[in-house]
Structures are given as C-alpha cells and as structure tokens.
PyMOL CGO cylinders between C-alpha atoms (Angstrom):
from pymol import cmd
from pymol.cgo import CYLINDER

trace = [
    CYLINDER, -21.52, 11.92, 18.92, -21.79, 15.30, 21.31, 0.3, 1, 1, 1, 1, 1, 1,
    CYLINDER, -21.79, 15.30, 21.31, -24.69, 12.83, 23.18, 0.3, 1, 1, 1, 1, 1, 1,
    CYLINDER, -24.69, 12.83, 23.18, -22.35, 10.32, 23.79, 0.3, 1, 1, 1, 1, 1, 1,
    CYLINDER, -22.35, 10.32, 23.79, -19.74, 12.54, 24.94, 0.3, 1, 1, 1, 1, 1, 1,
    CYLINDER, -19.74, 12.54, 24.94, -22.22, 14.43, 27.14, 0.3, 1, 1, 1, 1, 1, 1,
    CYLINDER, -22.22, 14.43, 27.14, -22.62, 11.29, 29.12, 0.3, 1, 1, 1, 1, 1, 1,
    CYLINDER, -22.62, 11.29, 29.12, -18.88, 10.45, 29.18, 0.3, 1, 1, 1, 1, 1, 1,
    CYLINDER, -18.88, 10.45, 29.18, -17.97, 13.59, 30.39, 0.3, 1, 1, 1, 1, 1, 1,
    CYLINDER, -17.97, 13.59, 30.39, -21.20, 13.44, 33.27, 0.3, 1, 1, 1, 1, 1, 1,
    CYLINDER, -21.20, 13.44, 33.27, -19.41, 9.66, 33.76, 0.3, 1, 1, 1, 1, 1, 1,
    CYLINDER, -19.41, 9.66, 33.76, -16.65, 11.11, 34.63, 0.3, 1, 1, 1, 1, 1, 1,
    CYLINDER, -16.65, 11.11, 34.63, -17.07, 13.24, 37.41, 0.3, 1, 1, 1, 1, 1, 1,
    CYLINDER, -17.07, 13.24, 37.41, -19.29, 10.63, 38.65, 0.3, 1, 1, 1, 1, 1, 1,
    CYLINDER, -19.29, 10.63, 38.65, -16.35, 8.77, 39.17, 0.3, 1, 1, 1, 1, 1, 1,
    CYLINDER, -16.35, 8.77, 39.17, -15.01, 11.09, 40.96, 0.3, 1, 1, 1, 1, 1, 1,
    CYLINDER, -15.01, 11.09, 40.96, -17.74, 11.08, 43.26, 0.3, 1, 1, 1, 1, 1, 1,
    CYLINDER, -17.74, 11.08, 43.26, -17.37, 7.43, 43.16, 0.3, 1, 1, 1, 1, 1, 1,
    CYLINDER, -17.37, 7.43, 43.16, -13.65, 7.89, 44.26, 0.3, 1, 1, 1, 1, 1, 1,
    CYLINDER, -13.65, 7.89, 44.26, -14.76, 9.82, 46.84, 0.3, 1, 1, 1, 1, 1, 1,
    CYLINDER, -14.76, 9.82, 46.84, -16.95, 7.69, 48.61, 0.3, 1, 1, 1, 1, 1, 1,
    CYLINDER, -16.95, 7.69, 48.61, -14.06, 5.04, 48.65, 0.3, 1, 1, 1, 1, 1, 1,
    CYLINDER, -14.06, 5.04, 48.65, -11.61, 7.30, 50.46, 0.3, 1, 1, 1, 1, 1, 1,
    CYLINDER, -11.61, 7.30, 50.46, -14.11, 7.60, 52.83, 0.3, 1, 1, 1, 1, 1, 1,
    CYLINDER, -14.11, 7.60, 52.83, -15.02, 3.85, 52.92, 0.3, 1, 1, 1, 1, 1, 1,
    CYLINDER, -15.02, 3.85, 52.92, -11.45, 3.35, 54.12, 0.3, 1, 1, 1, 1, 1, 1,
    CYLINDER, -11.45, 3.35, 54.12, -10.99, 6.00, 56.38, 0.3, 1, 1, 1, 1, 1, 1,
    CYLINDER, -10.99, 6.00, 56.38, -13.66, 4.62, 58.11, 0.3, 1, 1, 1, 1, 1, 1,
    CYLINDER, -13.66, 4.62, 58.11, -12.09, 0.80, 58.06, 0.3, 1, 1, 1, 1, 1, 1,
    CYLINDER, -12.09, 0.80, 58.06, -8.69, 2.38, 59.32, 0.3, 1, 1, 1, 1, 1, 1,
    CYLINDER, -8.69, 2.38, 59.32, -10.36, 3.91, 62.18, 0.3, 1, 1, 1, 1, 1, 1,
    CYLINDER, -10.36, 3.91, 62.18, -12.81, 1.18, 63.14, 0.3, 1, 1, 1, 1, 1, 1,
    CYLINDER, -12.81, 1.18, 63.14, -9.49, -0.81, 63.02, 0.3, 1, 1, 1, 1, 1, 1,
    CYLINDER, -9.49, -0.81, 63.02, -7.88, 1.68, 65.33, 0.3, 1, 1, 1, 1, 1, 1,
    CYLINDER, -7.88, 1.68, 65.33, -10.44, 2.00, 67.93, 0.3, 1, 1, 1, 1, 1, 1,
    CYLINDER, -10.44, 2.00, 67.93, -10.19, -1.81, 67.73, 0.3, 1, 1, 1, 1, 1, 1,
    CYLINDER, -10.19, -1.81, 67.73, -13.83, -1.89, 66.60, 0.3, 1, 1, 1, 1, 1, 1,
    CYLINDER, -13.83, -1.89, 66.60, -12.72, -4.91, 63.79, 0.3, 1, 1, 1, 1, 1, 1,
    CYLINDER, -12.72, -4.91, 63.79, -10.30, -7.47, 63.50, 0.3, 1, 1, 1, 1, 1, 1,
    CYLINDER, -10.30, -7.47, 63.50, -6.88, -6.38, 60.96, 0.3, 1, 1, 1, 1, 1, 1,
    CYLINDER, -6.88, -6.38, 60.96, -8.85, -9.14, 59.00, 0.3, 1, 1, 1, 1, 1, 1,
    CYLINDER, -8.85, -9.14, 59.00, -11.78, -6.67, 58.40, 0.3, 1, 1, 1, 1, 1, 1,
    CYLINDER, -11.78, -6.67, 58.40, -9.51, -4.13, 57.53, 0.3, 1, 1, 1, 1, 1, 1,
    CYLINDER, -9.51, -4.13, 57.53, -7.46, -6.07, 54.95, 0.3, 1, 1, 1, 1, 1, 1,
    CYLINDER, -7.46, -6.07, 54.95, -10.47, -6.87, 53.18, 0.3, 1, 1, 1, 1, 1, 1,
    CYLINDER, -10.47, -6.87, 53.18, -12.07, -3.45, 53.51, 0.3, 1, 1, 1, 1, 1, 1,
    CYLINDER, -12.07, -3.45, 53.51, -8.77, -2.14, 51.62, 0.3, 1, 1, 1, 1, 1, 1,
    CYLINDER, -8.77, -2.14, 51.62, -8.39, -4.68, 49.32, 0.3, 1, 1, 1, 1, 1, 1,
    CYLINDER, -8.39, -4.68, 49.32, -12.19, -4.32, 48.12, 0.3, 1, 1, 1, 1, 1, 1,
    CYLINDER, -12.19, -4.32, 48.12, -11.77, -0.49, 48.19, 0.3, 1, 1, 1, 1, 1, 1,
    CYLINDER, -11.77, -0.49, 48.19, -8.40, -0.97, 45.66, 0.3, 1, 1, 1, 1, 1, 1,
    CYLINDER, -8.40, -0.97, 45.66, -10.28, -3.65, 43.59, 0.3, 1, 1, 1, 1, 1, 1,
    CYLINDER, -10.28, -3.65, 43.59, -12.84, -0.50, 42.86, 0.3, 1, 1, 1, 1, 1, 1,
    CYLINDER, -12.84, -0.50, 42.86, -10.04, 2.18, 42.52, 0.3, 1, 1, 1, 1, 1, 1,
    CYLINDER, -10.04, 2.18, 42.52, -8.90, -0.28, 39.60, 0.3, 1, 1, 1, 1, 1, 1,
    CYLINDER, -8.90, -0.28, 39.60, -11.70, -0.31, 37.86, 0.3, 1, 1, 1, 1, 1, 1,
    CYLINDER, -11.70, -0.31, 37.86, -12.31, 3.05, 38.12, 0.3, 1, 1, 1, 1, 1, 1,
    CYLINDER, -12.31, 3.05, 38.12, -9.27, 3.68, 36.79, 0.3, 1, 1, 1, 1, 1, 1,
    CYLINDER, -9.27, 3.68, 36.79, -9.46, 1.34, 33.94, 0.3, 1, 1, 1, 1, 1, 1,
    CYLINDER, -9.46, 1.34, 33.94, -13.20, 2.95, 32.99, 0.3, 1, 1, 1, 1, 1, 1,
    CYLINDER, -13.20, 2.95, 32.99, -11.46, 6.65, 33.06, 0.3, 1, 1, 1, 1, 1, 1,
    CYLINDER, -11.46, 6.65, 33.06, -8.49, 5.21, 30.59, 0.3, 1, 1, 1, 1, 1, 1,
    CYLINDER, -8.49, 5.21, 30.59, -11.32, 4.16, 28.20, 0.3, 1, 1, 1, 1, 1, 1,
    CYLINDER, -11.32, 4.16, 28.20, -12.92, 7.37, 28.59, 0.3, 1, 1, 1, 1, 1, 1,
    CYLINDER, -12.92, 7.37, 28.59, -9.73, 9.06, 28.01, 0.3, 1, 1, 1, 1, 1, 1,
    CYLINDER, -9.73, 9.06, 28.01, -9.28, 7.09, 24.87, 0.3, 1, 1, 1, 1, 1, 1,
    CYLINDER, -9.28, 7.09, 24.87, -12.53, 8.04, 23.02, 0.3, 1, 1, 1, 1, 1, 1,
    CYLINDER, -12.53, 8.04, 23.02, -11.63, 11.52, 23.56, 0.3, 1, 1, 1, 1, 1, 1,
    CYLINDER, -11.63, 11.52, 23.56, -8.44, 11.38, 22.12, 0.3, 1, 1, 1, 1, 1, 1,
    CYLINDER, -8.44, 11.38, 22.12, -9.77, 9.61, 19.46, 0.3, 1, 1, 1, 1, 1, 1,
    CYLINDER, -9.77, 9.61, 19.46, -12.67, 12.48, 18.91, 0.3, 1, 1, 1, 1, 1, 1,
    CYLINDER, -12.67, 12.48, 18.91, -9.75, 15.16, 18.78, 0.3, 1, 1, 1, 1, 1, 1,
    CYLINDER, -9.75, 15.16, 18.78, -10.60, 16.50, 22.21, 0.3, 1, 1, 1, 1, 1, 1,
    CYLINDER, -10.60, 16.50, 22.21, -7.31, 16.25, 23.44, 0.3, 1, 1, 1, 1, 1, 1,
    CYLINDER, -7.31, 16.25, 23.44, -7.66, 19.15, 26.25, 0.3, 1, 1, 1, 1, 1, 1,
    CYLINDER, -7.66, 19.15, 26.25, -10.00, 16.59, 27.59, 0.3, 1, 1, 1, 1, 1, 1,
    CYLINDER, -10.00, 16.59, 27.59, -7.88, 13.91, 27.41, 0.3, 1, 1, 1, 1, 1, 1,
    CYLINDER, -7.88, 13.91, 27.41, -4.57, 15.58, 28.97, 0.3, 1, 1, 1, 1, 1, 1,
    CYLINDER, -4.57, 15.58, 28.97, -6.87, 16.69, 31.78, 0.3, 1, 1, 1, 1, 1, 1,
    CYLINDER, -6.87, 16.69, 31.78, -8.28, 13.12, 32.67, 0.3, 1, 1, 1, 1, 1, 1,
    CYLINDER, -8.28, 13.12, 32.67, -4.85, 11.81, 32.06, 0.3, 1, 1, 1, 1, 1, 1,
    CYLINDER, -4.85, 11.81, 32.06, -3.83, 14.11, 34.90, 0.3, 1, 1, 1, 1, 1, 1,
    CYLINDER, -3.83, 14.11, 34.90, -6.44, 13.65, 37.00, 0.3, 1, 1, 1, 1, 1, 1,
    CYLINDER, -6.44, 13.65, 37.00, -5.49, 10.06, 36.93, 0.3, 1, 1, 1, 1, 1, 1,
    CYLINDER, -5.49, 10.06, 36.93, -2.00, 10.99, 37.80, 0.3, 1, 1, 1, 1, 1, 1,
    CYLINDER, -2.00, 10.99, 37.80, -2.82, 12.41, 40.90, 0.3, 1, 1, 1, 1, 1, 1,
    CYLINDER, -2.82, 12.41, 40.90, -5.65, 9.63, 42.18, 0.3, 1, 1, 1, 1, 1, 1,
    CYLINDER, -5.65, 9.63, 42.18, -2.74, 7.58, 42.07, 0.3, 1, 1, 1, 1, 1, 1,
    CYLINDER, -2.74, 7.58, 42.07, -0.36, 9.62, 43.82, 0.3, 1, 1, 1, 1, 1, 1,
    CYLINDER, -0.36, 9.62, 43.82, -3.55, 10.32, 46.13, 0.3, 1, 1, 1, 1, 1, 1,
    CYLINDER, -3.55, 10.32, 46.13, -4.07, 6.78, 46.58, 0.3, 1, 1, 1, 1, 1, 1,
    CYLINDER, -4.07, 6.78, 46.58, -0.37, 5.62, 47.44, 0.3, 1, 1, 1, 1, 1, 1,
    CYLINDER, -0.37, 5.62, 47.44, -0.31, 8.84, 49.87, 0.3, 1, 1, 1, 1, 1, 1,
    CYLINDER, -0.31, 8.84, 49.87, -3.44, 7.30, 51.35, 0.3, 1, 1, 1, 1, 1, 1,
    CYLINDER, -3.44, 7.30, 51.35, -2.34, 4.35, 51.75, 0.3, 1, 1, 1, 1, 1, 1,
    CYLINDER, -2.34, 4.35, 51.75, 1.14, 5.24, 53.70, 0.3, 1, 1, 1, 1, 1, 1,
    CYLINDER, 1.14, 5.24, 53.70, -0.51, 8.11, 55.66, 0.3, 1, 1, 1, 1, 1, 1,
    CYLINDER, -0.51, 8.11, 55.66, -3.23, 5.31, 57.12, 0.3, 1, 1, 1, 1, 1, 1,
    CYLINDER, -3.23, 5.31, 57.12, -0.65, 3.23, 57.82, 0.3, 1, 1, 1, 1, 1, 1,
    CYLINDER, -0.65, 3.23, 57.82, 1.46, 5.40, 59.87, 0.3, 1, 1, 1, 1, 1, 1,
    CYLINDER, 1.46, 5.40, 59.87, -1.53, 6.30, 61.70, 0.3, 1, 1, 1, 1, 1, 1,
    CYLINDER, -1.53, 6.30, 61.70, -1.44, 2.56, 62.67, 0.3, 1, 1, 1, 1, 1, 1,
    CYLINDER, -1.44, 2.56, 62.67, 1.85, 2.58, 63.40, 0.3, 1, 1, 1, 1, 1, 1,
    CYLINDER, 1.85, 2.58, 63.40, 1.34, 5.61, 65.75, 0.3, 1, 1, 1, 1, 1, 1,
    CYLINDER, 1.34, 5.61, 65.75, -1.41, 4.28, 67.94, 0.3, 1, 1, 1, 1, 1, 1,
    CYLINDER, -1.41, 4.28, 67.94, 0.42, 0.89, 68.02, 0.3, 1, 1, 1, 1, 1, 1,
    CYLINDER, 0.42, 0.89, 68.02, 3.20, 2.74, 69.37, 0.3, 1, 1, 1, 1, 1, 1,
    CYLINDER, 3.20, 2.74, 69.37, 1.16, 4.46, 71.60, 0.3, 1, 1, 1, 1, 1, 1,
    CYLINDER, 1.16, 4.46, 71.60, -0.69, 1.46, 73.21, 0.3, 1, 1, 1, 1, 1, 1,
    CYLINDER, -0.69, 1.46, 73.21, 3.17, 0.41, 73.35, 0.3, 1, 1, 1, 1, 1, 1,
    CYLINDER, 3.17, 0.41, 73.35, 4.63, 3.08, 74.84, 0.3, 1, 1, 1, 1, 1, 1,
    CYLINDER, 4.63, 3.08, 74.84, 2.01, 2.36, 78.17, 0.3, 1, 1, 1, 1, 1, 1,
    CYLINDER, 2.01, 2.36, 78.17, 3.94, -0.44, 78.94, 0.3, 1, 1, 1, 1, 1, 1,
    CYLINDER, 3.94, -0.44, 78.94, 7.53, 0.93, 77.69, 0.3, 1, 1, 1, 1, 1, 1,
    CYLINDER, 7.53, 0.93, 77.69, 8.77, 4.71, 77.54, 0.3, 1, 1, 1, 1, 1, 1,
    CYLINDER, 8.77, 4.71, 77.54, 11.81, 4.48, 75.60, 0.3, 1, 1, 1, 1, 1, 1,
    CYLINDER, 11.81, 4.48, 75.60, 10.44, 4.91, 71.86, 0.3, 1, 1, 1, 1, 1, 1,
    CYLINDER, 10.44, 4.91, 71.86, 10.15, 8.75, 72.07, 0.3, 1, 1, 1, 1, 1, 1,
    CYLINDER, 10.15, 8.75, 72.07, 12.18, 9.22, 69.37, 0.3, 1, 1, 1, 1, 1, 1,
    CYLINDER, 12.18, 9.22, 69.37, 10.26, 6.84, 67.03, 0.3, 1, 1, 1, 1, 1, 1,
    CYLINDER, 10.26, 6.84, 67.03, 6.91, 8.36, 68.03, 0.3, 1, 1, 1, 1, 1, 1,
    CYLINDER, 6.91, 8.36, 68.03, 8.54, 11.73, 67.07, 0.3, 1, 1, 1, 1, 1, 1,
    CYLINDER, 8.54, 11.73, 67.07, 9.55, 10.57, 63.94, 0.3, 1, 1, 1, 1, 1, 1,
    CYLINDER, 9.55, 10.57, 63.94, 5.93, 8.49, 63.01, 0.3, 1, 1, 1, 1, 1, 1,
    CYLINDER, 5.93, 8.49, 63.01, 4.10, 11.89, 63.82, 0.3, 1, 1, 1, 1, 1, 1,
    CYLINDER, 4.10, 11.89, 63.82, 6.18, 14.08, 61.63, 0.3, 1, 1, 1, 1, 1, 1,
    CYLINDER, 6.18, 14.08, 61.63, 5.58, 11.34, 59.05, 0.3, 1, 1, 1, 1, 1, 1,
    CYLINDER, 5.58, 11.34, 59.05, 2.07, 11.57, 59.84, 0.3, 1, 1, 1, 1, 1, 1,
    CYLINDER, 2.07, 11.57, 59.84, 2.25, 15.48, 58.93, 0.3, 1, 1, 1, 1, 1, 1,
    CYLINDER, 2.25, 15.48, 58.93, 4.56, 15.44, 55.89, 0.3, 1, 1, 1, 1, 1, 1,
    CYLINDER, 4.56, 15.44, 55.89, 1.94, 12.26, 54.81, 0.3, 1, 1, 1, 1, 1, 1,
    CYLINDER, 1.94, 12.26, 54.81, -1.41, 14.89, 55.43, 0.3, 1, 1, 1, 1, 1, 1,
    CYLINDER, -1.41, 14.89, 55.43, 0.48, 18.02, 53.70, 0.3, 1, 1, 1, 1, 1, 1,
    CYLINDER, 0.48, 18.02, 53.70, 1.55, 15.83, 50.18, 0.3, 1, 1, 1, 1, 1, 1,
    CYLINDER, 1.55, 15.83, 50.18, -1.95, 14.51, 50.33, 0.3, 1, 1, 1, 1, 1, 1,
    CYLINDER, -1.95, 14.51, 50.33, -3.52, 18.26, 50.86, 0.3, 1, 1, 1, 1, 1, 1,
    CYLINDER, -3.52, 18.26, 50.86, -1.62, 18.77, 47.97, 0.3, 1, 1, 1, 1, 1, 1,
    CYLINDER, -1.62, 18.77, 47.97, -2.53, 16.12, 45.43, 0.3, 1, 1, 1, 1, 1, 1,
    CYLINDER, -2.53, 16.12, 45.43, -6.24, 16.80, 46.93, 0.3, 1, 1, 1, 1, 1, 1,
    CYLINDER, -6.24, 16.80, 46.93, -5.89, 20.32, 45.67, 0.3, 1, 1, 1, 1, 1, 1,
    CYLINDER, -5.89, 20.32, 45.67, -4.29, 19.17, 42.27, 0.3, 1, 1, 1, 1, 1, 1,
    CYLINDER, -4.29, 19.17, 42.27, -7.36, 17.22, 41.58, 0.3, 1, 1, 1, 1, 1, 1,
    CYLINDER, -7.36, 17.22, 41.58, -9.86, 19.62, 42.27, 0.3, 1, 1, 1, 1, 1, 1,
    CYLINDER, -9.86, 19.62, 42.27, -7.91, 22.32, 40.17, 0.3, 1, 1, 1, 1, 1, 1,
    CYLINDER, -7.91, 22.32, 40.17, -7.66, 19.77, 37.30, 0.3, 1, 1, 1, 1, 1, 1,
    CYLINDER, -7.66, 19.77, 37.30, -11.76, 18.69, 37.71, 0.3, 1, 1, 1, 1, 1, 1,
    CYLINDER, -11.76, 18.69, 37.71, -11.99, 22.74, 37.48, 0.3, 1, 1, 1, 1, 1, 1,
    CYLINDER, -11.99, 22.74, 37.48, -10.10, 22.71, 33.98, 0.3, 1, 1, 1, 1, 1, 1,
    CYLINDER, -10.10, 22.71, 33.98, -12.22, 19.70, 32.88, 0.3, 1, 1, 1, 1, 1, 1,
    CYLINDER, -12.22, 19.70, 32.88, -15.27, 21.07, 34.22, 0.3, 1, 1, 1, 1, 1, 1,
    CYLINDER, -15.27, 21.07, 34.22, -14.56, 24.16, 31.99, 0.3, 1, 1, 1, 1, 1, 1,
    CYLINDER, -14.56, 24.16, 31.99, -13.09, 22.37, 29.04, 0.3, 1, 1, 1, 1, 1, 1,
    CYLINDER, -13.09, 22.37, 29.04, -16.74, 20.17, 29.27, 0.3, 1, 1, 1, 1, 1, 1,
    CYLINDER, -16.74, 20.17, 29.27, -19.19, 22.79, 29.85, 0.3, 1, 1, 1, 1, 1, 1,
    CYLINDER, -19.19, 22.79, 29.85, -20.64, 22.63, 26.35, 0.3, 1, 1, 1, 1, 1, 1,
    CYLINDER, -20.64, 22.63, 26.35, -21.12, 18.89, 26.99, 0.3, 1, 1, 1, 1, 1, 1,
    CYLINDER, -21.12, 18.89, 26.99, -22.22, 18.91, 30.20, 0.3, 1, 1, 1, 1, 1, 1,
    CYLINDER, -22.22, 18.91, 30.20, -25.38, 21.28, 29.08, 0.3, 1, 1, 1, 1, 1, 1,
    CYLINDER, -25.38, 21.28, 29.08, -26.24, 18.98, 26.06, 0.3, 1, 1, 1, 1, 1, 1,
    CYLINDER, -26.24, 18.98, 26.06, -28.50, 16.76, 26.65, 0.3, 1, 1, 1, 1, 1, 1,
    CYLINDER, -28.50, 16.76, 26.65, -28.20, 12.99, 25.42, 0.3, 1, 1, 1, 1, 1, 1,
    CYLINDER, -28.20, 12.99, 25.42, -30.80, 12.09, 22.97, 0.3, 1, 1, 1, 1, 1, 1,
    CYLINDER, -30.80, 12.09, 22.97, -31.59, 8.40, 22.22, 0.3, 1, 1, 1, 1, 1, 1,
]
cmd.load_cgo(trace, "trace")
C-alpha cells in the first residue's frame, strides 16, 4: 500500500498547487472586473467556475483523508483535515475581501460625482485591511500545516510507486 499512499500524499500537495492557481484565476477576474476590462457577467462566471473547482478539490482531499484514516495514519489525516479547515476559511475570506474591493472602487467612481460618503469609504478600507490581515493569517496557517504534512509524509514522498 506505501505506493499508493506515495501518490496520495504527492496528490495532495498537488492540490494545493491546484488551489493556488485558482486564487489566482480569480484575483485576476476581480481585477479585470475592476479596471472594467469584463462585464460583472464575466466575473460571475469566472467565480462560480473557480468555486465549482474548489469543490471538487475539496471533495478529492476528504477521500484522501479517508484512506488515511482508514490506513491508521491519523497524523496525516488531522493535518489534511486542517488544511481543509483553513482553505475554507481562506476561501470565504477571499471571497468578502474581493468584494469589498468592489465595493471600494464603486465608491470611488461614486464619490467623483458625490463627496459625502467619506465615512463609508473609511469604513470599506479598514474592512479591506482587517479582510487582508485574517487572510495573511489563514495563508500562514496553511503553509505551517503543509509543513507538518510535508514532514509527517516524507517517507512517502521518497518512495517511489511501483506498478
């Protein structure tokens, strides 16, 4: 079974790599819809695609999770159960800190024409900041955890799978 295992673990922090990519995929969509390069139509589809692929993600690190439970490596396990904790605190963060940079430059373009939302623009930025901090945060959580898993995996990670 160590062969299969080997791979799992190697799946898994291609996932991660996978996950990656997305966040990227829809910081780019956010500010292409910003700089009014696409339509909110674009954008809503870009998101929706991009949470479409954190599902399954998630759903193919719950299975991984699962087989090493059930091959007593429950270190593993706890650790990919926590890493999936925080890609879904990561996620929602992501989420509400895109949208409140929305909110901010619609406010902005807004505030050309009226100056009497100060107060709300103060309040969206410091949103905008709490939002980047939590997510600096969770960002960190996840890499500590990958660390632990990397660890916990070594032994896997150098076998190599043999048909």
């Amino acid at each position: 079974m160590a062969g299969g295992m080997s791979e799992l673990a190697r799946r898994i922090f291609y996932i991660q790599e996978e996950r990656k990519a997305l966040y990227g995929d829809l910081k780019r969509a956010q500010e292409d819809y910003v700089k009014s390069k696409s339509s909110f139509e674009l954008f809503q589809q870009s998101v929706a695609a991009a949470t479409s692929s954190f599902t399954s993600l998630s759903q193919e690190m719950m299975k991984i999770e699962k087989i090493f439970t059930e091959n007593d490596k429950n270190n593993v396990s706890e650790l990919i159960k926590g890493i999936q904790e925080q890609e879904k605190e990561k996620l929602e963060l992501s989420v509400q800190y895109q949208v409140s940079i929305i909110r901010g430059e619609q406010d902005q373009k807004d505030n050309h024409h009226h100056h009497d939302n100060e107060d709300d623009d103060d309040d969206n930025e410091l949103a905008t900041v709490q939002l980047r901090r939590q997510l600096s945060v969770c960002e960190a959580a996840i890499a500590s955890l990958l660390e632990d898993l990397r660890y916990e995996c070594e032994e896997l990670l150098l076998t190599k799978h043999v048909d």
